[in-house]
C-alpha positions as CSV (number, residue, x, y, z in Angstrom):
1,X,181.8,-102.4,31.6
2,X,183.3,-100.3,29.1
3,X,185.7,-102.1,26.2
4,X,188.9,-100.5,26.3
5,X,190.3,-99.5,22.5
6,X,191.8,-101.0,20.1
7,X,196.0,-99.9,20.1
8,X,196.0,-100.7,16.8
9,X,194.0,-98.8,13.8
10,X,192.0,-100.5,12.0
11,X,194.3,-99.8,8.6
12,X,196.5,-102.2,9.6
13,X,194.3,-105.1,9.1
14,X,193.0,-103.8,5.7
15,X,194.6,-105.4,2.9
16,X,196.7,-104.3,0.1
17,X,193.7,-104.2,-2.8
18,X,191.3,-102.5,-0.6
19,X,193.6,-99.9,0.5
20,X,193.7,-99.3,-3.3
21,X,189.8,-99.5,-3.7
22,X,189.1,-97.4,-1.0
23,X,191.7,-94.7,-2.2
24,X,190.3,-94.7,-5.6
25,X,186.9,-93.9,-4.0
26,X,188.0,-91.1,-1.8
27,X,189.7,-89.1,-4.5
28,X,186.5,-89.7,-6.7
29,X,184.5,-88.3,-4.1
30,X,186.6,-85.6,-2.8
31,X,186.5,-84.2,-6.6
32,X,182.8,-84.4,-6.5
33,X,181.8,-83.2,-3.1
34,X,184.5,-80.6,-1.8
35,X,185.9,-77.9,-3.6
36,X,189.4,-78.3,-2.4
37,X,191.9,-77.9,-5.0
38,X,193.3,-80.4,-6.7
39,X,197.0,-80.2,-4.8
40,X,194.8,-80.3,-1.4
41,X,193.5,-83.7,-2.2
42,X,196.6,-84.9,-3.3
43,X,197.8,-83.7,0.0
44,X,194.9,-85.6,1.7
45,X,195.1,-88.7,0.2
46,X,199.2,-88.6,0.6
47,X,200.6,-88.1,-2.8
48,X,204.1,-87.0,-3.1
49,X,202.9,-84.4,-5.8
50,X,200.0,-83.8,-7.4
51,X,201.1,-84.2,-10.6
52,X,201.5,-88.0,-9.0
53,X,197.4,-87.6,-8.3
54,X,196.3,-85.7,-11.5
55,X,198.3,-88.9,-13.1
56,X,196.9,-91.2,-11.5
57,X,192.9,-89.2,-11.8
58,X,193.9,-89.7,-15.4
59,X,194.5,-93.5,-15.8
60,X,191.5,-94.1,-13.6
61,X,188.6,-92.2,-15.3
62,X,190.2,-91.4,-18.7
63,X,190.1,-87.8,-17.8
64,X,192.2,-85.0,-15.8
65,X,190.6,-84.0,-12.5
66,X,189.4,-80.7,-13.9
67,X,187.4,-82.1,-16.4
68,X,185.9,-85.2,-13.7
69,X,185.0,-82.7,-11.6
70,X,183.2,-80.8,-14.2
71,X,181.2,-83.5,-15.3
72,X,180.3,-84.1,-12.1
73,X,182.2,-87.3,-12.3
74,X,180.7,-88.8,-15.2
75,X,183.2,-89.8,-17.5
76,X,182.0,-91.5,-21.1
77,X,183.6,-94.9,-21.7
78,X,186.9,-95.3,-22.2
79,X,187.7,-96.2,-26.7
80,X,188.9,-99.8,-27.0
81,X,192.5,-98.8,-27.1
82,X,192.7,-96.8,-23.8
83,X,191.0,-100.1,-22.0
84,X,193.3,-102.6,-23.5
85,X,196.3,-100.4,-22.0
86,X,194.3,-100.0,-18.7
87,X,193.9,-104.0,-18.9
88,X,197.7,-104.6,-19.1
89,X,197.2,-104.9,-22.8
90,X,195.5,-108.2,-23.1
91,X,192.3,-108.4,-25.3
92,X,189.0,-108.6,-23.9
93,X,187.6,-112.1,-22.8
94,X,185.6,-112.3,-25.6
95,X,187.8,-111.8,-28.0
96,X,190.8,-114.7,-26.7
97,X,190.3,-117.8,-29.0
98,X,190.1,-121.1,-27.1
């Protein structure tokens, strides 16, 4: 007997952070493996503008899109300053004093 489907997509049972994840992962892999432009994947993934995505490529690799895709998304690591902004501007674990 054949199960009917599902009326309602599967996104709407996928949580907040792994929407987040999962968009992080698509535009990294769009950049690597397609050669649409950069204002087609920002199109793709539903960003108002791709300045928004070239932004937001930016704070997540350290880099513009041009240059991730380039490097065939190897990015070095980001300096101690950068990560401390990308961590909210706390310190590192190791360095809080008990």
């Amino acid at each position: 007997m054949p199960v009917a489907p599902c009326p309602v997509p599967l996104s709407a049972f996928v949580t907040g952070p792994v929407k987040k994840q999962r968009r992080r992962l698509e535009a990294k892999r769009k950049l690597i493996y397609t050669v649409l432009t950069v204002s087609q994947i920002a199109d793709v993934l539903g960003f108002a503008e791709p300045a928004y995505f070239i932004r937001f490529i930016r704070r997540l690799t350290g880099v513009t899109p041009r240059v991730f895709r380039q490097r065939g998304g190897v990015v070095p690591a980001l300096p101690a300053t950068a990560a401390k902004r990308h961590n909210g501007g706390s310190a590192p674990a190791s360095e809080h004093t008990s």
